[in-house]
C-alpha positions in Angstrom: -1.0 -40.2 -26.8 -3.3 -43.4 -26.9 -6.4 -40.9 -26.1 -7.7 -40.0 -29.9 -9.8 -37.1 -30.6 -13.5 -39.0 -29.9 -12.1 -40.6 -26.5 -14.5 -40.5 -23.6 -13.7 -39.1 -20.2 -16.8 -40.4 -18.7 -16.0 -44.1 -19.9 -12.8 -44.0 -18.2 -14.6 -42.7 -14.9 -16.7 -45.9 -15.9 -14.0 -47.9 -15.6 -12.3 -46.8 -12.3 -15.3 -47.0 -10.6 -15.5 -50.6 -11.5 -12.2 -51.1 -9.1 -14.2 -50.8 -5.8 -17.0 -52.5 -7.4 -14.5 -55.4 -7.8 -13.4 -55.2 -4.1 -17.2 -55.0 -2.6 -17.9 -58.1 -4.6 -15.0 -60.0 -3.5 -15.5 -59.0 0.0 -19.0 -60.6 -0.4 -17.5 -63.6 -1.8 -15.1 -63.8 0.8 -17.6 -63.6 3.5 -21.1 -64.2 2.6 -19.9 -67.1 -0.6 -20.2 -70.1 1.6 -18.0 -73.4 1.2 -16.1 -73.6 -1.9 -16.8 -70.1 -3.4 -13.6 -68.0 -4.4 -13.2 -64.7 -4.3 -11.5 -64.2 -7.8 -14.7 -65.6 -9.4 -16.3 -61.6 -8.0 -14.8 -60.5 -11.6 -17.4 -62.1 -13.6 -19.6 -59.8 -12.1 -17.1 -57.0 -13.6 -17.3 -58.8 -16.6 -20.8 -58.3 -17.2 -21.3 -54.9 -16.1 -18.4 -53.9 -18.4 -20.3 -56.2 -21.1 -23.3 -53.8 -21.3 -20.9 -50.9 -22.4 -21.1 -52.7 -25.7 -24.9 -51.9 -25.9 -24.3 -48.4 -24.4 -21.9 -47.7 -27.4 -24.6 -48.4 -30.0 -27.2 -46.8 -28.4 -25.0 -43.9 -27.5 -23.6 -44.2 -31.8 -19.8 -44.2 -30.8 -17.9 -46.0 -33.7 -17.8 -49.3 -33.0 -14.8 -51.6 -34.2 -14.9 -52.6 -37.7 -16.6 -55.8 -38.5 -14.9 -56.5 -41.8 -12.5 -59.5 -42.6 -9.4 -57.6 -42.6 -10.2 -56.7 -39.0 -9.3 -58.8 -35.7 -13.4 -58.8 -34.5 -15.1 -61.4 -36.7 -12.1 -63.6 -36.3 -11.9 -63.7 -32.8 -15.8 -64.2 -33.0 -15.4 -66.9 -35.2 -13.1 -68.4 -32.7 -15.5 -68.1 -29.8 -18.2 -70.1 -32.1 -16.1 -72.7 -32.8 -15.4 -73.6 -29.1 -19.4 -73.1 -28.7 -19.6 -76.3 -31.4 -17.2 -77.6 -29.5 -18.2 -77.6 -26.3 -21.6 -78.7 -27.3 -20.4 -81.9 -29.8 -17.2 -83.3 -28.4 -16.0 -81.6 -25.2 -15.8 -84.5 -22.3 -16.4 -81.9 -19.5 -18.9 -79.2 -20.6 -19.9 -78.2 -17.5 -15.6 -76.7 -16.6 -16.1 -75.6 -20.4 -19.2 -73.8 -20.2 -17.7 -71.8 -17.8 -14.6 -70.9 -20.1 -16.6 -70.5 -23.4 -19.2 -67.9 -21.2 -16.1 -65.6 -19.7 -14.6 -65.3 -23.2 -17.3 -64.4 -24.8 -17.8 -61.9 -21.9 -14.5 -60.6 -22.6 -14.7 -60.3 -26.3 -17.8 -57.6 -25.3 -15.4 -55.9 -22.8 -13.2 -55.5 -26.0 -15.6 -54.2 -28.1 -16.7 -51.8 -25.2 -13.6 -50.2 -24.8 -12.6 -50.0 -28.2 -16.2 -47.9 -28.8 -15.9 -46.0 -26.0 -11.6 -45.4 -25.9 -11.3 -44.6 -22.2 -8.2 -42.3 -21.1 -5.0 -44.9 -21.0 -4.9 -43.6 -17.1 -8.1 -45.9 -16.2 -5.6 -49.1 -17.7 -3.0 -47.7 -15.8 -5.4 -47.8 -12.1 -6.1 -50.9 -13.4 -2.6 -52.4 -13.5 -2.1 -50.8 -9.7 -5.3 -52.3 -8.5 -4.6 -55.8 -9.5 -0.9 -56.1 -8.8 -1.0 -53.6 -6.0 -4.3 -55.7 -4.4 -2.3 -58.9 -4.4 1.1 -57.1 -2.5 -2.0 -56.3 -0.3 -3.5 -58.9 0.0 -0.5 -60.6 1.4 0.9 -58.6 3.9 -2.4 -56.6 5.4 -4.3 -58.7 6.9 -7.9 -57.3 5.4 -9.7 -60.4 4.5 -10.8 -63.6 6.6 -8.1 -65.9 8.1 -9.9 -68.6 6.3 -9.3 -67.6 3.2 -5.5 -67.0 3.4 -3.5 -64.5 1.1 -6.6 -64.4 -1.5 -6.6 -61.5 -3.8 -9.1 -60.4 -5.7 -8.0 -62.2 -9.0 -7.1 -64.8 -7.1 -3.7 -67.0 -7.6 -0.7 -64.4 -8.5 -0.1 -65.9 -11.7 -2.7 -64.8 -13.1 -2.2 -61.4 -11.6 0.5 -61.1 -13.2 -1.2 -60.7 -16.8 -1.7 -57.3 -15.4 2.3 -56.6 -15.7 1.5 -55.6 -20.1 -1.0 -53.0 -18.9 1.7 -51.2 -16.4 3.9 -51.3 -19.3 1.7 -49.7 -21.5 1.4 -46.8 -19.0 4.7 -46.5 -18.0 5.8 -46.6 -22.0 3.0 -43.8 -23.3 4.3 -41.6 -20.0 7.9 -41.5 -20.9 7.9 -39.4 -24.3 5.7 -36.4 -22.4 8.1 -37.3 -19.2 11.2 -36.6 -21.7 10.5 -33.3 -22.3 9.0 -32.6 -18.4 7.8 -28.6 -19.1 5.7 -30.0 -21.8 3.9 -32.5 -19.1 0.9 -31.4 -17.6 -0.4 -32.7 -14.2 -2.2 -35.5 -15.2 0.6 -37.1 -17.6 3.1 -37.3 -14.0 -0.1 -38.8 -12.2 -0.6 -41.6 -14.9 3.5 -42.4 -14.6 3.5 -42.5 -11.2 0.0 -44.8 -11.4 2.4 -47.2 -14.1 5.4 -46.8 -12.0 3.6 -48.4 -8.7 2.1 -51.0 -11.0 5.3 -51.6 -11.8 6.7 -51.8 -8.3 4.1 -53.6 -7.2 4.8 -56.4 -10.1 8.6 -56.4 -9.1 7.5 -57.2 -5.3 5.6 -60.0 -6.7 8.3 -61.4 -8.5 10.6 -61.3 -5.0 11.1 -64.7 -3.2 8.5 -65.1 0.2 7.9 -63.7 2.4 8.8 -60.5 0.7 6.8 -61.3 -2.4 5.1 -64.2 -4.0 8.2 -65.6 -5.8 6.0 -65.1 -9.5 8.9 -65.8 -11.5 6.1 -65.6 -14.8 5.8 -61.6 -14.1 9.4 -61.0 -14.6 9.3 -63.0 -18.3 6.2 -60.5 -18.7 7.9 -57.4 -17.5 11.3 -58.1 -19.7 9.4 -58.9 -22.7 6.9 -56.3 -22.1 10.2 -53.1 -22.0 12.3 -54.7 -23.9 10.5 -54.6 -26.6 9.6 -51.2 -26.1 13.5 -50.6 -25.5 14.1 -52.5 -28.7 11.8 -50.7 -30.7 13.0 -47.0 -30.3 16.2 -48.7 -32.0 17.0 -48.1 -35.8 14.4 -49.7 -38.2 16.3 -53.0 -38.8 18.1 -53.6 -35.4 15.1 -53.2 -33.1 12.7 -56.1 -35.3 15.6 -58.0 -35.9 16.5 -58.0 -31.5 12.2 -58.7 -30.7 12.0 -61.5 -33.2 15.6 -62.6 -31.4 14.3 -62.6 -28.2 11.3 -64.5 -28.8 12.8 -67.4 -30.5 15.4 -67.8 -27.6 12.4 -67.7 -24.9 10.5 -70.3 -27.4 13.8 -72.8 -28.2 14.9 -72.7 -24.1 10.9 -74.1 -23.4 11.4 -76.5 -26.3 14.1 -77.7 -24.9 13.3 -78.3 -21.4 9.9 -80.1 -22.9 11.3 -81.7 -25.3 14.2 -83.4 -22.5 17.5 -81.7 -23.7 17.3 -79.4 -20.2 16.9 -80.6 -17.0 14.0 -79.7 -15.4 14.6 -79.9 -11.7 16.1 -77.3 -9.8 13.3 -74.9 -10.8 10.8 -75.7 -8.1 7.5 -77.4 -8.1 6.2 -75.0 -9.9 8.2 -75.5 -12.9 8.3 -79.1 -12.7 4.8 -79.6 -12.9 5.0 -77.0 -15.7 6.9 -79.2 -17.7 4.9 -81.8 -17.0 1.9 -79.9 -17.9 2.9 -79.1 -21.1 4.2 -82.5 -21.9 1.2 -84.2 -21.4 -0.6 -81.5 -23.5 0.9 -81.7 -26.4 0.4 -85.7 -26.1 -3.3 -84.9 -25.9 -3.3 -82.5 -28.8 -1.8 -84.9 -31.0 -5.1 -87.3 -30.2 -6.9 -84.8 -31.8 -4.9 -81.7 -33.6 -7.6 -80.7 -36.2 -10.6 -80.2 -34.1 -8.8 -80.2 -30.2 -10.7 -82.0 -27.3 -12.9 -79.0 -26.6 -13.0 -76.5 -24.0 -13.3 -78.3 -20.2 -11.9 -81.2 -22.0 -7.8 -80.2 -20.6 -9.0 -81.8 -17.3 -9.8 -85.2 -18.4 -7.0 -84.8 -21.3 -4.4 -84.3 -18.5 -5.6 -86.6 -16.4 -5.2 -89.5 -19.1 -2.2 -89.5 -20.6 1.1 -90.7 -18.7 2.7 -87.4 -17.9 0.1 -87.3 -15.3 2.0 -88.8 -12.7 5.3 -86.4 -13.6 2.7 -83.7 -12.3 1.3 -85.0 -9.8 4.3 -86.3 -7.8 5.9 -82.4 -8.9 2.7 -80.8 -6.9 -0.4 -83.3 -6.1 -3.3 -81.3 -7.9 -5.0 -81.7 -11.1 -5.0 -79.6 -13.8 -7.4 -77.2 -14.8 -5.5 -76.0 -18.3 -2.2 -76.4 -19.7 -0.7 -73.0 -18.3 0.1 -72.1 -21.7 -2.3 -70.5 -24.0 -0.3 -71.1 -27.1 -0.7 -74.8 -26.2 -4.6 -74.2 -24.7 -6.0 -72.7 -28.2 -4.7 -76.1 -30.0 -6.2 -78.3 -26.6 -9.9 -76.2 -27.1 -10.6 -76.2 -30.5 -7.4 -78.0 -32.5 -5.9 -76.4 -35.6 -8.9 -74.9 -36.9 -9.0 -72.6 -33.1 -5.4 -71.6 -33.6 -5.9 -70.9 -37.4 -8.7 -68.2 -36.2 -7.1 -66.5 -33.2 -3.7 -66.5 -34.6 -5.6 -64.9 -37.6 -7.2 -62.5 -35.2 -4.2 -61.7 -33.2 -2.3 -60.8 -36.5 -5.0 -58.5 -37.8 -4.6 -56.7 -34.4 -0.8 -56.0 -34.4 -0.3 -55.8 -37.9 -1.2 -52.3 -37.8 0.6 -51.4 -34.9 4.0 -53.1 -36.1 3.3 -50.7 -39.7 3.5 -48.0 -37.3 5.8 -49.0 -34.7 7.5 -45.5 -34.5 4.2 -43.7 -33.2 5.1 -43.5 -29.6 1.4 -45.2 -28.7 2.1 -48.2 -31.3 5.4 -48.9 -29.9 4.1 -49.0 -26.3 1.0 -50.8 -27.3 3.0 -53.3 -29.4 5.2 -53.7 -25.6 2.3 -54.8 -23.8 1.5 -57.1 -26.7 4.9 -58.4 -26.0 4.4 -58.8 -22.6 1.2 -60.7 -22.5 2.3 -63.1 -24.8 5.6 -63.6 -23.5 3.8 -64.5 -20.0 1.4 -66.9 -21.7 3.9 -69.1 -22.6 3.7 -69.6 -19.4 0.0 -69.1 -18.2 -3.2 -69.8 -19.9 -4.6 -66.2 -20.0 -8.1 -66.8 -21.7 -8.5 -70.0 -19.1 -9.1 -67.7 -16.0 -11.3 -64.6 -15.4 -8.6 -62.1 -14.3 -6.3 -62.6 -16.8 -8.9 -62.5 -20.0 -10.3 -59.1 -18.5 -6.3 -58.1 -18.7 -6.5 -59.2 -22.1 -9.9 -57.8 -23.2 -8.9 -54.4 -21.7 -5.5 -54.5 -23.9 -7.0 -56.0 -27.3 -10.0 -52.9 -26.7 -7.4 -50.2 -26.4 -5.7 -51.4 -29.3 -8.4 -51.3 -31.5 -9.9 -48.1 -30.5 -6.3 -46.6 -31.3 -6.4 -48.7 -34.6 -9.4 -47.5 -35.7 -9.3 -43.5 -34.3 -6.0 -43.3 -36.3 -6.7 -44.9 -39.3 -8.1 -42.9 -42.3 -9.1 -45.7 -44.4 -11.9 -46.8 -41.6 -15.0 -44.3 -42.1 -16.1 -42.6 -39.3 -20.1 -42.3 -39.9 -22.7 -44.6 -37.8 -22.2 -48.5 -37.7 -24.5 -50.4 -40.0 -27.3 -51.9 -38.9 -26.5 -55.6 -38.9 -23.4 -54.1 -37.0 -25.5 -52.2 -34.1 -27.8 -55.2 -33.9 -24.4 -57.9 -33.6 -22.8 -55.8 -31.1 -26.1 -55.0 -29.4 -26.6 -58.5 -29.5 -23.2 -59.8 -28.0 -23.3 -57.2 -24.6 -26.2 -58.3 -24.0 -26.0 -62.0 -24.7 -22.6 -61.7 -22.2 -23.7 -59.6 -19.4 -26.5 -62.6 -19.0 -23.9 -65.2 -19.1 -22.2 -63.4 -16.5 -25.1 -63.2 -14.6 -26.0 -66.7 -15.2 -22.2 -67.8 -14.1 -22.6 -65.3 -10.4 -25.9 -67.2 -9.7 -24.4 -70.7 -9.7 -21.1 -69.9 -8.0 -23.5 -69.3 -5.3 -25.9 -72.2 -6.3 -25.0 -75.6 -7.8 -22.4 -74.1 -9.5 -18.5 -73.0 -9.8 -15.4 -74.0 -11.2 -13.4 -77.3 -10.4 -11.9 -76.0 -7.8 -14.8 -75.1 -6.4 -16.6 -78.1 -7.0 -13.7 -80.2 -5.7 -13.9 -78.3 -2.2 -17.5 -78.3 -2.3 -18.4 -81.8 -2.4 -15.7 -83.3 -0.6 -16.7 -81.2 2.4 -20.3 -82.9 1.8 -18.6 -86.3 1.9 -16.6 -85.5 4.7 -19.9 -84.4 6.4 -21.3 -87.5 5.7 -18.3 -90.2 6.3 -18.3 -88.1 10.3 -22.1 -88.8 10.5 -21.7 -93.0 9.3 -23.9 -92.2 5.8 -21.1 -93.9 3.6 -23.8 -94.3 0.4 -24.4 -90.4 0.4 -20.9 -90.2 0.6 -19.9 -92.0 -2.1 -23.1 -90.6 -4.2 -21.2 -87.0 -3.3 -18.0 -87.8 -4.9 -19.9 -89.8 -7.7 -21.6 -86.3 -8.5 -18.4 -84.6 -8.7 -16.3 -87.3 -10.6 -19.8 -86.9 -13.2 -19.3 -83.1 -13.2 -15.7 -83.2 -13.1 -14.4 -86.7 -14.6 -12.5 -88.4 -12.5 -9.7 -85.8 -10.9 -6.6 -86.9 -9.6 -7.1 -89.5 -6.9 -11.5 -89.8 -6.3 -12.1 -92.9 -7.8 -9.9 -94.6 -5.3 -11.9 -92.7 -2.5 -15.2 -93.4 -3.6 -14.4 -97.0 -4.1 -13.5 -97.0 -0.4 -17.0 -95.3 0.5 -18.8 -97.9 -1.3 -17.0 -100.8 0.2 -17.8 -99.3 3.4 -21.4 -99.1 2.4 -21.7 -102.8 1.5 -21.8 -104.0 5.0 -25.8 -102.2 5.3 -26.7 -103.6 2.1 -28.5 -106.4 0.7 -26.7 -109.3 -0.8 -27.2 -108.6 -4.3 -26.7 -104.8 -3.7 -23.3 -105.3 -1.8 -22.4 -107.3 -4.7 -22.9 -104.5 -7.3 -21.6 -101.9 -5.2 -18.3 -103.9 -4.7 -18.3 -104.6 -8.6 -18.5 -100.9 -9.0 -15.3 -100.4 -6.4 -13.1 -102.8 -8.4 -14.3 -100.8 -11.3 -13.1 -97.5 -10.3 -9.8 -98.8 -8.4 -9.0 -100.1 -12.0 -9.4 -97.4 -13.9 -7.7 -95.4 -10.6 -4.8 -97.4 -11.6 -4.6 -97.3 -15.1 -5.0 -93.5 -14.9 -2.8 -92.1 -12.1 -0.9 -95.1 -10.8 1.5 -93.3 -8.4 -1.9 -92.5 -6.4 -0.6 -94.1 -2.8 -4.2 -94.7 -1.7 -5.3 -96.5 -5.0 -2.2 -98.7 -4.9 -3.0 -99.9 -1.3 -6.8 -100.7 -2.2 -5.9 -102.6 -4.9 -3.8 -104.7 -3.2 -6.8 -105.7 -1.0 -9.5 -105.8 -3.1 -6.9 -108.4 -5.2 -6.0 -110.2 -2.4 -9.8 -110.7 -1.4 -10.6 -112.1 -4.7 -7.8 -114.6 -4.5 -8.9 -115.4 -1.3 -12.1 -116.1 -2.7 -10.8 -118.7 -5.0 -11.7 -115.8 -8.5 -10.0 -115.9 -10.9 -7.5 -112.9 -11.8 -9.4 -110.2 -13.9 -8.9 -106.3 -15.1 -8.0 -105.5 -11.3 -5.1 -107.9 -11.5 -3.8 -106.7 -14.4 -4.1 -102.9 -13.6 -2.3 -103.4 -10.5 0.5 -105.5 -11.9 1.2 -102.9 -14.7 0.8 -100.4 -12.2 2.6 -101.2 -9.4 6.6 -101.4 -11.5 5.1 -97.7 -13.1 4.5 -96.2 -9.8 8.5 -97.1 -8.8 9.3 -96.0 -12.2 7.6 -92.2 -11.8 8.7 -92.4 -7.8 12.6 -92.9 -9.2 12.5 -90.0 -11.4 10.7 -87.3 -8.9 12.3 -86.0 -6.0 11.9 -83.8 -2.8 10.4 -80.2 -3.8 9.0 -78.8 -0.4 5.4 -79.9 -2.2 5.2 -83.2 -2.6 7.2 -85.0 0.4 4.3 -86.5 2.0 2.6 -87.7 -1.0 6.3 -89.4 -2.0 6.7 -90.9 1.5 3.1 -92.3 1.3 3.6 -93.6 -2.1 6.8 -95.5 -1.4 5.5 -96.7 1.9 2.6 -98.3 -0.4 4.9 -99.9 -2.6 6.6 -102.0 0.3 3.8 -102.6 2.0 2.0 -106.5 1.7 0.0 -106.7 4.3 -3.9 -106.5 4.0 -5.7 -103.9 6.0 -9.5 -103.3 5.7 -10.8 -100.9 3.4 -12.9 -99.3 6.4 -9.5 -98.1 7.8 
């Protein structure tokens, strides 16, 4: 059993009836959001409600996780602090990371919510069914907007997959009761059946289109997640021995295929730009390994280093984390990040592993398994879905930790205690309502933002303003750094521009167009539309008798790396029109005018 003594039925009727509080909100977001919005960003909303159950457990006096050194709590607190410093001393983008230092520290209260308040495992369970289950949904029943495609209410299926752990967990505290079935009562073959869909629902995920969503990630999650559970019921020796095993061989096989060893095509575009991905982060980290680059700072770390063009010839989009939270923790906050969540993360299942033969540890210690086996492949705490997945798993953990545990005394919370935790729900559920005000106001994620303020530029290029135009996608390269290929496009705005302007004022803004085409080149090269500006802008120069500059140069370092990157990618289903375009650029020499 994972419900101890001092459980509360009422939190876990809390928690269920946060499911169709999470479906009202993305319907709203789906219709009523405007341009840009997304409907998975309706969880932050969840994310705060759920926040305040911290302050409810203190003013209600339900034992609240311990906050002692030897426990996870102040380590993962300490964590969450250090990307605050972070974000606010060295992070290049702290608008992106704002957003990413708010939702964990929203999550972290969901933690300490449902560790207080130990809601029935059956509430996880209707959890696991409403995620995976909503995105199976969400793709074949036709229930939202034609706009907004197959959206489901987490949003991409990756990240729904970090649900896969918490149908484990059911599914694995079900079968001992199951075992013995006149011993069941009612509610245990409800909660299986609630774990089994879950389950069913992750395997249709994991089947190719147009059956499922070809998430190859939730099958790594699901394997690791009942294997180790398998594993565990083994003798003492064997079953450690077979988990440590199986980890290592997942581990060395990514190794390998970063490292070169393995090929890397063949897997789809997906796992090209994986690769990719995680290639260029762990060039990044070794700019900076101590302190990391800061949270928001993966964007304009991805963006700079080489590997950029492996990922964006594999599937043209930037990047908005490394899909990998072991690598993310090092990119956030360096060494000193890992050092405190791994710290955390130990305290947490080091209990569990001492008592890996209590039916609850071992399935608890599964879903463990299973979330960390998918984040090798996914950046869980990078998205808001997946770190409410988390949160929900790290709270039931400790709430079994400390309701079983002897040692941890079972009178009232001290007072610094109550007033940190009190403190924490509240400081949370207002950065949640901070973060639902903007994705309706100036605000969102990159994404977002990206969608957001090209549609402004578009509006404007269709009505002849070419200076508001540019000044749209300057505000978004400010907000955003400069993503994939916008610097070439504004440069073409404001050499449009130049023709209304002043002499002097044309001057500058065609000054300020070499600029960016220059540092366009330097930073994603393989960028079709950047190559072919270039080109023009240098062959107006020489036809103005100037001498060759930082333009120059940029383009003829660029021009052999673009055929370079172009040999080495291939056809993918994803990327054949940004290949075609790319080597039609390359043997092209005439001169066309930037207005075209």
């Amino acid at each position: 059993m994972l419900r101890p003594r001092s459980a509360s039925p009422a939190a876990a009727a809390v928690l269920v009836a946060l499911i169709p509080c999470l479906f009202t909100a993305c319907w709203y977001y789906w219709t009523e959001g405007g341009t840009g919005i997304m409907p998975a960003r309706a969880i932050v909303g969840v994310l705060g409600v759920a926040a305040l159950g911290a302050c409810a457990a203190v003013l209600a006096g339900r034992a609240l996780p311990v906050w002692s050194w030897r426990a996870p709590l102040p380590w993962f607190l300490l964590a969450l602090v250090w990307q605050a410093v972070a974000l606010a001393l060295w992070s290049p983008l702290p608008d992106p990371g704002g957003i990413l230092v708010a939702e964990r520290c929203a999550a972290l209260a969901v933690a300490v919510a449902v560790a207080a308040w130990r809601p029935s495992w059956w509430a996880l369970a209707l959890w696991a069914l409403a995620i995976l289950g909503g995105d199976v949904l969400a793709q074949h029943v036709p229930f939202v907007p034609a706009h907004c495609g197959p959206a489901a209410p987490f949003g991409n299926q990756n990240f729904n997959a970090a649900a896969a752990p918490l149908a484990v967990l059911a599914v694995a505290l079900a079968w001992p009761a199951l075992r013995t079935a006149r011993h069941a009562g009612a509610g245990t073959w409800i909660a299986a059946g609630i774990g089994l869909l879950a389950l069913s629902s992750a395997v249709v995920m994991g089947l190719p289109e147009p059956i499922g969503r070809g998430t190859r990630a939730i099958w790594l999650a699901m394997a690791a997640g009942l294997g180790t559970w398998l594993v565990l019921g083994l003798p003492r020796l064997i079953g450690p021995a077979l988990v440590a095993a199986g980890f290592a061989v997942v581990v060395a096989v990514q190794g390998a295929c970063v490292a070169g060893w393995l090929p890397v095509t063949g897997g789809g575009p997906s796992w090209e730009q994986r690769i990719w991905f995680w290639r260029g982060s762990l060039r990044a980290i070794a700019e900076s390994p101590i302190i990391g680059i800061g949270p928001g700072g993966t964007l304009d770390a991805l963006q700079r280093v080489p590997e950029a063009c492996g990922h964006w010839l594999a599937v043209p989009s930037f990047a908005e984390h490394a899909h990998n939270e072991w690598l993310q923790v090092f990119l956030d906050g360096g060494a000193v990040n890992a050092a405190l969540v791994a710290t955390g993360l130990v305290l947490t299942l080091l209990p569990l592993w001492r008592r890996r033969r209590s039916p609850a540890a071992r399935a608890l210690l599964a879903a463990w398994a299973g979330l960390l086996a998918h984040a090798l492949a996914e950046s869980h705490l990078s998205q808001p879905g997946a770190v409410w997945c988390a949160a929900l798993l790290a709270g039931a953990s400790w709430g079994w930790i400390r309701a079983t545990t002897p040692a941890h005394p079972s009178a009232a919370p001290g007072f610094l205690v109550q007033v940190g935790t009190l403190g924490l729900g509240l400081f949370a559920a207002g950065l949640m309502g901070w973060m639902a005000v903007r994705d309706f106001g100036p605000g969102g994620t990159p994404p977002m933002l990206w969608r957001r303020y090209f549609t402004d530029a578009d509006r404007f290029e269709a009505a002849g303003r070419w200076r508001e135009a540019a000044a749209s996608l300057a505000a978004l390269r400010a907000r955003n750094g400069p993503l994939d290929d916008l610097l070439w496009r504004e440069a073409r705005l404001r050499l449009i521009s130049c023709k209304d302007l002043p002499a002097a004022m044309a001057a500058a803004e065609q000054a300020e167009a070499e600029r960016l085409v220059t540092e366009q080149l330097r930073r994603l090269p393989v960028a079709a539309g950047g190559l072919r500006l270039g080109r023009r802008l240098a062959d107006e120069r020489h036809r103005l008798g100037r001498p060759p500059g930082d333009l120059e140069r940029a383009l003829e370092a660029a021009e052999p790396s673009a055929r370079l990157w172009l040999e080495r990618s291939h056809d993918n289903g994803k990327n054949d029109a940004h290949r075609k375009a790319l080597a039609a650029a390359l043997d092209e020499p005439g001169k066309v005018s930037p207005a075209k």
